[in-house]
C-alpha positions as CSV (number, residue, x, y, z in Angstrom):
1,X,0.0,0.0,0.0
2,X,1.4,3.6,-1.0
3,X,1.8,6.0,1.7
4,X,1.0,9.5,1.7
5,X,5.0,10.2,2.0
6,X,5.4,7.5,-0.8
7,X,3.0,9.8,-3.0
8,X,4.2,13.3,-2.0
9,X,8.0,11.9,-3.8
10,X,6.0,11.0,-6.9
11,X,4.2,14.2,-7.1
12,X,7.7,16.0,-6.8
13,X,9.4,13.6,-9.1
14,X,6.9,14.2,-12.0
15,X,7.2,18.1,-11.4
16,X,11.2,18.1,-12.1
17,X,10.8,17.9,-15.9
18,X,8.3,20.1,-15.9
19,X,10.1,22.3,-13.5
20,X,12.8,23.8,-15.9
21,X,10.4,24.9,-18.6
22,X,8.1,27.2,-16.6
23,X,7.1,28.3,-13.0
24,X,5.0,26.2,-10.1
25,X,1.6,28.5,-11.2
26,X,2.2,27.1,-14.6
27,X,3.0,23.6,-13.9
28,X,0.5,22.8,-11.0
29,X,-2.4,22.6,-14.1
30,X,-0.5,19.8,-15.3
31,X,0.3,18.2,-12.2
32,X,-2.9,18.5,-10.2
33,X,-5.1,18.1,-14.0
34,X,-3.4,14.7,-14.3
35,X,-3.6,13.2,-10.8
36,X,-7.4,14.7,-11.1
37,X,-7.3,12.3,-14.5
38,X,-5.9,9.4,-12.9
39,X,-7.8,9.3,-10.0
40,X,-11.0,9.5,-12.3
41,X,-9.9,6.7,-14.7
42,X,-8.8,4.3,-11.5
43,X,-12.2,5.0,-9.6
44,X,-13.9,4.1,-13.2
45,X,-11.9,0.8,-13.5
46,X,-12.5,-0.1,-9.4
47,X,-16.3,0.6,-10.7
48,X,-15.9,-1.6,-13.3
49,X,-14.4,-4.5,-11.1
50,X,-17.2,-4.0,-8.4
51,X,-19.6,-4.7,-11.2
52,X,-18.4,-7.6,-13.2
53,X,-17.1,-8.6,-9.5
54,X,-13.9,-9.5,-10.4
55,X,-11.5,-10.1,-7.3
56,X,-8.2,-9.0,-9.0
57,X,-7.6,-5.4,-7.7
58,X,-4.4,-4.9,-10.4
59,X,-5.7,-2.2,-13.0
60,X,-3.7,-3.9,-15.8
61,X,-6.2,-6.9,-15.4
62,X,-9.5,-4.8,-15.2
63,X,-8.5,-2.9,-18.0
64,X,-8.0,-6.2,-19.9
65,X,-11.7,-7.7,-18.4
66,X,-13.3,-4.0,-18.9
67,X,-11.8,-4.0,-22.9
68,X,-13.3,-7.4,-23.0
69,X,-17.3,-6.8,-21.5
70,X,-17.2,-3.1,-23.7
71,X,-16.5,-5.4,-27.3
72,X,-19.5,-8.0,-26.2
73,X,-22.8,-8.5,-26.1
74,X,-23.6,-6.6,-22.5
75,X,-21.3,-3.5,-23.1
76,X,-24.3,-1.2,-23.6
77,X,-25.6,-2.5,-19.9
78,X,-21.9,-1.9,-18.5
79,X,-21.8,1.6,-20.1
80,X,-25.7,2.8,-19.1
81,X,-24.5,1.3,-15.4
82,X,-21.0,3.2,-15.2
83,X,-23.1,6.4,-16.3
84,X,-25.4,6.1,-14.0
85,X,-22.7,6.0,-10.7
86,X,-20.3,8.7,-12.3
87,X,-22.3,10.6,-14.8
88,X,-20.0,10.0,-17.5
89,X,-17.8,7.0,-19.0
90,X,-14.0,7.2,-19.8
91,X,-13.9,4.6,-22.7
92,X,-11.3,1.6,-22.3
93,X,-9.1,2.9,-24.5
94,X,-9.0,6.4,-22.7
95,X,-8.3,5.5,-19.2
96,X,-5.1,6.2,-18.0
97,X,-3.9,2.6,-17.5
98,X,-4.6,2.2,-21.3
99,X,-2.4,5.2,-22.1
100,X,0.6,3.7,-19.3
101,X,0.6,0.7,-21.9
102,X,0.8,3.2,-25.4
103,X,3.6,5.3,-23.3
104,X,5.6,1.8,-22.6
105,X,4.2,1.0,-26.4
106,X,5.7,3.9,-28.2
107,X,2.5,4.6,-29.2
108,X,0.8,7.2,-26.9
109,X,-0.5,10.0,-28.4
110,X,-1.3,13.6,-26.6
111,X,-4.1,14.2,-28.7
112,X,-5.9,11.0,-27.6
113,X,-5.3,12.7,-23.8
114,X,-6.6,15.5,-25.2
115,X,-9.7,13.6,-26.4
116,X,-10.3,12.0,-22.6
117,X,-10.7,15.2,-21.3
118,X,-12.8,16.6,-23.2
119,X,-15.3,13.4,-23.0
120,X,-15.1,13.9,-19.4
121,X,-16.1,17.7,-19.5
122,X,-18.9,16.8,-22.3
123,X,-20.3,14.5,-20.3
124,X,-21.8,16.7,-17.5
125,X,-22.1,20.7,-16.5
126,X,-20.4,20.0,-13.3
127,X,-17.7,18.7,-15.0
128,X,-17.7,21.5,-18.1
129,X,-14.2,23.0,-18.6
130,X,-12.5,21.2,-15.3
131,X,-9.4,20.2,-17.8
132,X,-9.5,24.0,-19.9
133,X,-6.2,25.1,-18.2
134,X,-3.9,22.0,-19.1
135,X,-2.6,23.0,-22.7
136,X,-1.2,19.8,-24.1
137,X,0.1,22.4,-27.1
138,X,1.8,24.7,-24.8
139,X,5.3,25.7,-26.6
140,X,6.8,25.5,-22.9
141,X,6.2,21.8,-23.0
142,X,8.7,22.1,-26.1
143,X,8.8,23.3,-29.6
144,X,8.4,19.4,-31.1
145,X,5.3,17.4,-30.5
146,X,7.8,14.7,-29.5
147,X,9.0,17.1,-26.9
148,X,5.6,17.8,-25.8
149,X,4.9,13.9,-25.6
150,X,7.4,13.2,-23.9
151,X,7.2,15.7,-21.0
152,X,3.9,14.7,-20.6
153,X,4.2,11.2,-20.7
154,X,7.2,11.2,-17.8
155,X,4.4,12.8,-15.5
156,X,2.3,10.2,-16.2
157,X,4.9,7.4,-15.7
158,X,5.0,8.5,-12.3
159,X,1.7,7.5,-10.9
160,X,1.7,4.5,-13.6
161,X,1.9,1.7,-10.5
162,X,-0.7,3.9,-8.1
163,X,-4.2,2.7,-7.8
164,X,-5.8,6.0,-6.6
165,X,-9.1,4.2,-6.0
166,X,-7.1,2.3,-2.9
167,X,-7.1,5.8,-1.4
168,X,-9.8,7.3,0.8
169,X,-11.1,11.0,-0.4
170,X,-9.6,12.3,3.0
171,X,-5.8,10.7,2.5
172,X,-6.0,11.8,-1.5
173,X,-7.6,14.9,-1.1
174,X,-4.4,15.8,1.8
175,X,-2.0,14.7,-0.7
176,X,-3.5,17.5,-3.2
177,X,-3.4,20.2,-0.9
178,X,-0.1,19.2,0.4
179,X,0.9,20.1,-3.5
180,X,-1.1,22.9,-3.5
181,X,0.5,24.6,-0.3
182,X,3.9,23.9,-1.8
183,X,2.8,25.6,-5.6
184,X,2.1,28.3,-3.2
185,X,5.0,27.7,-1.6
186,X,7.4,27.7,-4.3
187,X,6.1,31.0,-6.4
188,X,5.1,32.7,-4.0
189,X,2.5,35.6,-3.9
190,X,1.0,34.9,-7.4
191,X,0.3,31.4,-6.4
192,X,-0.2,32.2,-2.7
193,X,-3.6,34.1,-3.4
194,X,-5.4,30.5,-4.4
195,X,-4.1,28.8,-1.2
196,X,-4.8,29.5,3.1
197,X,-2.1,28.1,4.9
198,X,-3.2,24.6,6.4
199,X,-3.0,26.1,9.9
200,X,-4.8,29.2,9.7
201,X,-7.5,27.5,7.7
202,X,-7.9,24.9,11.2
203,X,-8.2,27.8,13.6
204,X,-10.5,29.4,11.3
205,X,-12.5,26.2,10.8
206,X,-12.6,25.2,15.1
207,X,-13.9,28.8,15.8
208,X,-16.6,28.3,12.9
209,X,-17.8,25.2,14.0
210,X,-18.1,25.9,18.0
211,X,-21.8,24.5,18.9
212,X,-22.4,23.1,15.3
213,X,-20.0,19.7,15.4
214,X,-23.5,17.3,15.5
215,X,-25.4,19.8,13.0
216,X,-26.9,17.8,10.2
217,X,-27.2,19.4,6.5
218,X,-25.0,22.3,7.9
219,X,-24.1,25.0,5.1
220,X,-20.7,27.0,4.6
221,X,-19.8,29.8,2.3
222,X,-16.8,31.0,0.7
223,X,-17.2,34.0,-1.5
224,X,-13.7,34.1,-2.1
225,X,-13.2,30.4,-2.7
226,X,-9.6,29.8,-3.8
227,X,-8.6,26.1,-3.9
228,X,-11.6,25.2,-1.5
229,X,-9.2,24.2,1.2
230,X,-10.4,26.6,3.8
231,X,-13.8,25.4,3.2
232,X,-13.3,21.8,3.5
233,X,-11.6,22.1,6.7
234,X,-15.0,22.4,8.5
235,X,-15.8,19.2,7.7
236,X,-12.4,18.0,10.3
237,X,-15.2,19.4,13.0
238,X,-18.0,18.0,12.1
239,X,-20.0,14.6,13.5
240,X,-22.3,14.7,10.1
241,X,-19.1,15.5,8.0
242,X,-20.9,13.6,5.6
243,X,-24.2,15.8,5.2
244,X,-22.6,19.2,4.8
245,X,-23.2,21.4,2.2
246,X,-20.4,23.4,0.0
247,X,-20.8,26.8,-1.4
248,X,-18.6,29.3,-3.2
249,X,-17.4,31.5,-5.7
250,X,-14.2,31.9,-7.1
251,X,-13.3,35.0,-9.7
252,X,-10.0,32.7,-11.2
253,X,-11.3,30.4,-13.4
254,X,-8.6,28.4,-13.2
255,X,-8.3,28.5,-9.4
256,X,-12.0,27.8,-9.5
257,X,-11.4,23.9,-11.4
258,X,-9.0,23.9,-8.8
259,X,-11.7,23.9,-5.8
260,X,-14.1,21.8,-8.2
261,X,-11.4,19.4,-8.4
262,X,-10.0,19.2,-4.7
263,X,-13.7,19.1,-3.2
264,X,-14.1,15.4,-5.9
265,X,-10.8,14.9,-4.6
266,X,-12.1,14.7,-0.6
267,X,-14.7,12.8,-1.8
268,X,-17.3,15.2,-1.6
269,X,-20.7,14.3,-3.7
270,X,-21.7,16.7,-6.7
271,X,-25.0,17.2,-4.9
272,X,-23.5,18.4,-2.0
273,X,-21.4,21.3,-3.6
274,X,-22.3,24.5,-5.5
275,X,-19.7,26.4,-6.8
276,X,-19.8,29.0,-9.5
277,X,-17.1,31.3,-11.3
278,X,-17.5,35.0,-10.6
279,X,-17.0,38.3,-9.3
280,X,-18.4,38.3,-5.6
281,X,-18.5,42.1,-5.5
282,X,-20.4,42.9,-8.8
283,X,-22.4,40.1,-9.1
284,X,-23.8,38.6,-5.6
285,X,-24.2,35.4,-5.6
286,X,-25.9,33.0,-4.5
287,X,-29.2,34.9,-5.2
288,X,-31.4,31.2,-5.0
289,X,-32.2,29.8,-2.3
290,X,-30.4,29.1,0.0
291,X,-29.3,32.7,0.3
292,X,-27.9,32.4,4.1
293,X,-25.6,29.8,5.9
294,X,-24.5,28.6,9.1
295,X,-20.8,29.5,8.7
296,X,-19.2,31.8,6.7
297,X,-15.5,31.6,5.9
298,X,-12.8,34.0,3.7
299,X,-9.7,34.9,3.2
300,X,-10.5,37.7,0.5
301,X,-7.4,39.5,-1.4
302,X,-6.2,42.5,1.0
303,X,-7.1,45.9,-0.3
304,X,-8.2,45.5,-4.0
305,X,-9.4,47.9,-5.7
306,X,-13.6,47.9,-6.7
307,X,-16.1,49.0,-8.9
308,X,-17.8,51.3,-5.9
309,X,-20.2,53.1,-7.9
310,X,-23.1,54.7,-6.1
311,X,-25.8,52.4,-7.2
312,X,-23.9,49.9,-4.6
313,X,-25.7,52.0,-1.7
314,X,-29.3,50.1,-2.8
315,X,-27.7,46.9,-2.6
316,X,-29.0,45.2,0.2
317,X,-25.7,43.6,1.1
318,X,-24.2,47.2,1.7
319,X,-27.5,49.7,1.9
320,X,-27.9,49.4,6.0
321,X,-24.4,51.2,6.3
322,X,-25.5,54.3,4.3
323,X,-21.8,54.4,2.7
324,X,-19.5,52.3,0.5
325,X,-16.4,50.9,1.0
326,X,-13.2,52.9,-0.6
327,X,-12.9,52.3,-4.1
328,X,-9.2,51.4,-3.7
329,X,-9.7,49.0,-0.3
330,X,-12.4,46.3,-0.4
331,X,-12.0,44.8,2.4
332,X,-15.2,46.0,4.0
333,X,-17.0,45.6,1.1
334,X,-16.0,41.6,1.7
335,X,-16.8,41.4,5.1
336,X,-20.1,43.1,4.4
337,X,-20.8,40.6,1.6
338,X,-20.3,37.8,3.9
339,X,-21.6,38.9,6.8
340,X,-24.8,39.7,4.7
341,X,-24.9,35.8,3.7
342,X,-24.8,34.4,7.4
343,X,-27.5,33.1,8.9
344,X,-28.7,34.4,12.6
345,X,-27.5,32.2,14.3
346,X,-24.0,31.7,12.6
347,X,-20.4,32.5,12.6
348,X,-18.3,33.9,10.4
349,X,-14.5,33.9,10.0
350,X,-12.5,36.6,7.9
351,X,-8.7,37.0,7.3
352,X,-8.2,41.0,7.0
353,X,-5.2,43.2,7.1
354,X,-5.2,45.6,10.0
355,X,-5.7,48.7,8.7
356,X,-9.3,47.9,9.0
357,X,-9.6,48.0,12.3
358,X,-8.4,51.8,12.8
359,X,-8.8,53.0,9.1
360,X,-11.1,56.4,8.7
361,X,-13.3,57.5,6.7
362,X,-16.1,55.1,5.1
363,X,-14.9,52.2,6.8
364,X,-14.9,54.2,10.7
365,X,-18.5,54.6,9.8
366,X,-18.9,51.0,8.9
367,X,-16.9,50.0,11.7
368,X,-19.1,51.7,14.1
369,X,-22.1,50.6,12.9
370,X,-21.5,46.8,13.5
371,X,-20.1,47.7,16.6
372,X,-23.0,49.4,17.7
373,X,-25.3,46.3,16.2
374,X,-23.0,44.1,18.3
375,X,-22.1,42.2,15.2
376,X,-18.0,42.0,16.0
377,X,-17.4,39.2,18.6
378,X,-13.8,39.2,18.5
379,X,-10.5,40.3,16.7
380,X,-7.3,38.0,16.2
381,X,-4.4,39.8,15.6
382,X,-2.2,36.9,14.2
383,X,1.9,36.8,13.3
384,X,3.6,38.0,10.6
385,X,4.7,36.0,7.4
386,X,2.3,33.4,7.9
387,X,1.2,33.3,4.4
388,X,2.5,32.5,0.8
389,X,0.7,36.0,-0.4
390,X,1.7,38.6,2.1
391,X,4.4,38.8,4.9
392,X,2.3,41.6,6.8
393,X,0.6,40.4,10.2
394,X,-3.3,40.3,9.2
395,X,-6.0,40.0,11.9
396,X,-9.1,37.3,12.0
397,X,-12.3,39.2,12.7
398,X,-15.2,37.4,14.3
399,X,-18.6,37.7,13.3
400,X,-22.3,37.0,14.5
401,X,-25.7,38.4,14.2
402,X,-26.9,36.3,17.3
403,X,-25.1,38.5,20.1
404,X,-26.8,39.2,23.4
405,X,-24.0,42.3,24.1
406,X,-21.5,44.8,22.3
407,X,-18.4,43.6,23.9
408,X,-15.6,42.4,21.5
409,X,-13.1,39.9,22.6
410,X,-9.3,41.3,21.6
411,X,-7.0,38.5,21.3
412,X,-3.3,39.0,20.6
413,X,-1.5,36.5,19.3
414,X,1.3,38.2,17.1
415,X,3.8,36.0,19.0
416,X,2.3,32.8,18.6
417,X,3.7,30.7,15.6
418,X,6.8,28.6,15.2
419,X,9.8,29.5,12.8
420,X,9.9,27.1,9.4
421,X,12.1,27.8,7.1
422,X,11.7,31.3,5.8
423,X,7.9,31.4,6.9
424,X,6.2,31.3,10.3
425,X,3.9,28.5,11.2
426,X,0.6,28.3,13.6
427,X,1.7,25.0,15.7
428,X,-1.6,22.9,17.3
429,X,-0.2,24.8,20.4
430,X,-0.7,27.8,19.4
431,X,-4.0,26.8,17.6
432,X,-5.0,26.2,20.8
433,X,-4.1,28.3,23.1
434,X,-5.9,30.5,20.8
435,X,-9.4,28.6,20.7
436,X,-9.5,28.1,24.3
437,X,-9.1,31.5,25.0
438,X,-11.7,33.0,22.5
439,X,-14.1,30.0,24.2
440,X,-13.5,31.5,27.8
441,X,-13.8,35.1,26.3
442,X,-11.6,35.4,30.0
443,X,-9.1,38.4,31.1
444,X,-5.8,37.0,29.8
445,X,-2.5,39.1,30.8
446,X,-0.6,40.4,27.9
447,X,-2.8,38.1,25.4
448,X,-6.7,38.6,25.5
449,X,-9.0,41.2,26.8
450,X,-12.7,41.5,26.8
451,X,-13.5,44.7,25.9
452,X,-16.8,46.4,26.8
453,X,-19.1,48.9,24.2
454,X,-18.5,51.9,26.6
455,X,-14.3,51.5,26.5
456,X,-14.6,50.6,23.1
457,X,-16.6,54.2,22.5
458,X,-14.1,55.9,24.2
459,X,-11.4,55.1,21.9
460,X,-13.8,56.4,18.9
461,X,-14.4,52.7,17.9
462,X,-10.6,52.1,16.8
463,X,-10.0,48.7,17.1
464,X,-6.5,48.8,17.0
465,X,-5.6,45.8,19.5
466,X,-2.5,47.2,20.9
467,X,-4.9,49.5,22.1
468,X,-7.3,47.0,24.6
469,X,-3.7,44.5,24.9
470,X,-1.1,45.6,27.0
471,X,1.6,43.6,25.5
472,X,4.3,46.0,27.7
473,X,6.9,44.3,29.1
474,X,9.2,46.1,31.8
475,X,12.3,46.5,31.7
476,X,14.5,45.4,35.1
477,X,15.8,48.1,37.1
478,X,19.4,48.5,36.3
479,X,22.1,47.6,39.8
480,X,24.0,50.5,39.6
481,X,26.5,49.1,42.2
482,X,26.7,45.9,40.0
483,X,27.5,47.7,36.6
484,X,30.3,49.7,38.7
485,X,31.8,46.2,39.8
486,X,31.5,45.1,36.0
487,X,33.2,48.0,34.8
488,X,36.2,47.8,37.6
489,X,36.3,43.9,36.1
490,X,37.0,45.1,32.5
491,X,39.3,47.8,33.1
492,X,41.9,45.3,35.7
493,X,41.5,42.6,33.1
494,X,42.6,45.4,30.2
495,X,45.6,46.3,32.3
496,X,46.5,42.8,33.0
497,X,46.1,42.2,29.1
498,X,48.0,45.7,28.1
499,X,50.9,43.9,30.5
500,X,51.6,40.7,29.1
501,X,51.6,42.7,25.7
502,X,54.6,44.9,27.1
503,X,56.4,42.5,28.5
504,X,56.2,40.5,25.1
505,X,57.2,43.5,23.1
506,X,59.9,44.1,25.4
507,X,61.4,41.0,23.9
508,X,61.1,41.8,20.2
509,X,64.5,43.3,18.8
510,X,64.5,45.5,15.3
511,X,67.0,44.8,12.9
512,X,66.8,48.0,10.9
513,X,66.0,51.2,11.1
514,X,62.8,51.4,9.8
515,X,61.9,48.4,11.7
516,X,62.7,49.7,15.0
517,X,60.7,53.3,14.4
518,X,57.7,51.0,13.8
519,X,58.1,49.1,17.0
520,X,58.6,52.6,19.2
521,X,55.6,53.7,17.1
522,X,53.5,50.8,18.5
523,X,55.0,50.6,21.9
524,X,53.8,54.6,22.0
525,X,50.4,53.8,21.2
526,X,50.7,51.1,24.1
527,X,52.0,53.6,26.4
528,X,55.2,51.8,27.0
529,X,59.2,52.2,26.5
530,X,61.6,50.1,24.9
C-alpha cells in the first residue's frame, strides 16, 4: 500500500521535468489536472471490477476484463450502469492505465489525452471546462510534439503503478493540498492568493464550528473560494461531515477547477457542492435559495481595488451602512458581503489586514455601525509572514448576528507561531491556546482582553488591539553598584592584558631602522618604553 510520504515523492518527481520549462503557477495545471485524470480513470476501473465482481484489484487486469465486456454483447448494460454512478464513461481505451501501456508501447499520443478530457467535461455541467487550463500544445512543453509527448508522458509514468481508487477521499484529497500549499509555496505571492495556509485554515474552521459539530445538512460559504481548502476544513469538526453542504465562488477560473477538483478529490458528492465562477462584489451570488448559511469563511485579497459606484448604496448587502467601502480598499465591502450571507444564528470567520480596524473615513462609519449592532465578537491579531501571499501580520475578525452584548473579545497573538524555514507557522499549540481562549472570552495578561461597548466608545471605535492588549513588558531596574563592579572587572583585566603585551614587546629586537621606528611607534600607542 502507497503512503501518503510515498506519494508526495511522486508528485515531486513528476514536477522536475516540468520544472525547468516554466514556473509552479504554470505547472500545477499539469500536475494536479493529471492526478485529477488518474484518480477518475482508477475510480472508473474499481467501478468496473465492483460490477463484473472481479477479485483481482491490479488495473492492468480490469483494463484487460473492462476491454473485454465493452467489445460484447452486454457492453451497452456496462456503459448505461457506469453512467449512471459517475455521470460519465471514460472509454477503455481512454483510461489512463490504457495510455501507461501506449507510453511503454511507443505509441501514446497527446491528442488522444486531449480527447479523454474533453469526453469527461462533455459529459456533465459539473464537470464543463475542469481540464480548460492543461494546454497539451503549450510551446513551454517544447517546440516538437515529441518534446511535448514526452514531457507529458514522464508525468504520467509517475503515478503508472498507483491505484488511486485504494485511497480514501480524506488521504488523496491531503496529498493534493499538500501540493497545492507547496505551488504556493514555491512561487510565492501569485500562487499564494489561491491557497490559506493549512493552519490558519484549522483555527478558522474550530472557531466556525463551535456549537455546530453534531449539525446535520449544515451550510458553509466561501465567496472568495480559492482552492476550496479553507472550506473543506470544517468538515475536520463535524459529527455529520458527511451531510454538509459546499458553497462558493471563485473569480480565477482556473483557481476555481481547482476547488471543483480538490472538493471530488475529498470525496465530496456533486449534490453536495455548489460552486460557481464569478466576481463576488459585482455580481452577488448566490441569489437562489439558499441565500444564508450557518458558517461563513474567507480569506479575500487585501485591499483590492472595486467598482464602488453609487448604485452599490441600494444593494442590500451594503445599503444598512448608508456608505461604500473605498474604491481602492475592499475589504469591508468583503466582510459586508459575507456577513450579509450568514444566517442568525451563525459564525463567520475573515482574514483581514489591520488597517481595518483603525482606518477612517467610510470604513470608521462601517466599523461603528456593527459595533453598535453588536455584530463584531472578537479580533485576532495573528503573526507575521504566515502566508505565501503577504508577509504583513493580518488580523481574524469574528462575526455574529446572534449577540446578546456589544463587547468584543481582543486577542493577541502576534507571537504565537513557530519559525519554518523562511515562513512562520501556527503550531496545534498555538491553535490552541488560541481557541480556548476565544471560548473562555476570560481576562488574559498580555494576550486577551474583553473589551466592553463603553471603553470601546471611548477610543472612537478604533479597534487597533495594541490598544485594549497591554503587551508592555518592563524593563529590570538596572544595579548600579553591579555595573560599577563590571566595569572595575573590565578595566583590571585590560591592564592585566596591556601587561603581558609589554612584557612581550619588550622581547622583540629590530633589525633595521625602519623596523625599530615602527616598533617605538606601537609601543607609544601602548603607552610603553623600549
Amino acid at each position: 500500500m502507497e503512503t501518503s510520504v510515498n506519494l508526495y515523492q511522486k508528485l515531486w518527481a513528476a514536477s522536475d521535468d516540468l520544472r525547468s520549462q516554466m514556473d509552479a503557477n504554470e505547472y500545477k495545471n499539469y500536475l494536479l489536472g493529471i492526478i485529477f485524470y488518474k484518480y477518475l480513470s482508477d475510480k472508473m476501473l474499481n467501478e468496473v471490477r465492483e460490477i463484473l465482481e472481479v477479485e483481482d484489484e491490479d488495473l492492468d487486469e480490469i483494463q484487460k476484463i473492462y476491454e473485454e465486456e465493452m467489445q460484447g454483447v452486454d457492453a451497452d448494460l456496462l456503459a448505461e450502469e457506469l453512467k449512471n454512478n459517475y455521470s460519465f464513461i471514460i472509454k477503455p481505451n481512454h483510461t489512463f492505465t490504457h495510455f501507461i501501456k501506449e507510453i511503454e508501447e511507443g505509441t501514446f499520443q497527446l491528442d488522444d489525452l486531449g480527447q479523454a478530457f474533453n469526453e469527461i467535461e462533455r459529459s456533465a455541467d459539473d464537470y464543463k471546462g475542469l481540464f480548460e487550463d492543461i494546454d497539451l500544445y503549450s510551446n513551454k512543453l517544447g517546440k516538437l510534439a515529441q518534446e511535448k509527448n514526452k514531457r507529458i508522458s514522464n508525468v504520467m509514468k509517475q503515478f503508472a503503478k498507483v491505484n488511486f481508487a485504494n485511497y480514501t477521499g480524506d488521504v488523496l484529497g491531503d496529498v493534493y493540498e499538500y501540493m497545492l500549499a507547496n505551488f504556493a509555496s514555491e512561487s510565492g505571492k501569485k500562487a499564494g492568493e489561491f491557497y490559506t495556509p493549512h493552519q490558519v485554515s484549522r483555527l478558522m474552521a474550530m472557531i466556525a464550528m463551535d456549537g455546530k459539530e453534531d449539525k446535520k445538512g449544515l451550510t458553509v460559504y466561501d465567496p472568495t473560494l480559492g482552492s476550496g481548502s479553507l472550506l473543506l476544513n470544517v468538515r475536520n469538526f463535524s459529527n455529520e461531515s458527511g451531510l454538509i453542504r459546499y458553497f462558493g465562488q471563485e473569480l480565477n477560473n482556473s483557481t476555481y477547477n481547482l476547488s471543483r477538483m480538490n472538493m471530488i478529490l475529498h470525496d465530496v458528492k456533486l449534490e453536495y457542492q455548489t460552486l460557481n465562477q464569478g466576481d463576488t462584489l459585482s455580481d452577488d451570488w448566490p441569489v437562489d435559495e439558499p441565500t444564508n448559511f450557518d458558517a461563513v469563511l474567507m480569506n479575500p485579497p487585501y485591499s483590492a481595488k472595486w467598482d464602488a459606484s453609487k448604485g452599490f448604496l441600494d444593494d442590500p448587502r451594503f445599503a444598512e451602512y448608508g456608505v461604500l467601502p473605498p474604491k481602492s480598499k475592499a475589504d469591508y465591502a468583503f466582510l459586508l458581503h459575507g456577513f450579509y450571507h450568514l444566517k442568525n444564528p451563525g459564525i463567520m470567520a475573515i482574514l483581514l489586514p489591520h488597517g481595518v480596524l483603525f482606518r477612517s473615513g467610510a470604513e470608521e462609519k462601517i466599523r461603528k455601525i456593527l459595533l453598535e449592532n453588536g455584530r463584531i465578537d472578537a479580533v485576532i491579531g495573528l503573526a507575521p509572514n504566515l502566508f505565501y501571499s503577504t508577509g504583513i501580520p493580518v488580523s481574524l475578525i469574528i462575526l455574529r448576528k446572534d449577540k446578546t452584548d456589544r463587547s468584543v473579545y481582543f486577542i493577541d497573538a502576534s507571537n504565537e507561531f513557530a519559525k519554518k524555514g523562511n515562513k512562520n507557522e501556527l503550531t496545534e499549540e498555538n491553535i490552541q491556546k488560541i481557541f480556548k481562549a476565544y471560548k473562555s472570552k476570560k481576562e488574559i495578561d498580555k494576550f486577551a482582553h474583553l473589551a466592553k461597548f463603553e471603553e470601546i466608545e471611548e477610543n472612537a471605535f478604533n479597534l487597533n488591539i495594541p490598544r485594549y492588549v497591554d503587551t508592555f513588558e518592563e524593563e529590570e531596574p538596572i544595579d548600579l553598584a553591579e555595573v560599577s563592579a563590571d566595569i572595575k572587572a573590565i578595566n583590571d583585566e585590560k591592564e592585566e592584558l596591556k601587561k603581558a603585551i609589554l612584557a612581550d614587546m619588550n622581547n622583540l629586537v629590530a633589525n633595521t631602522e625602519k623596523a625599530k621606528k615602527e616598533l617605538e611607534s606601537f609601543m607609544e600607542i601602548l603607552g610603553g618604553d623600549l
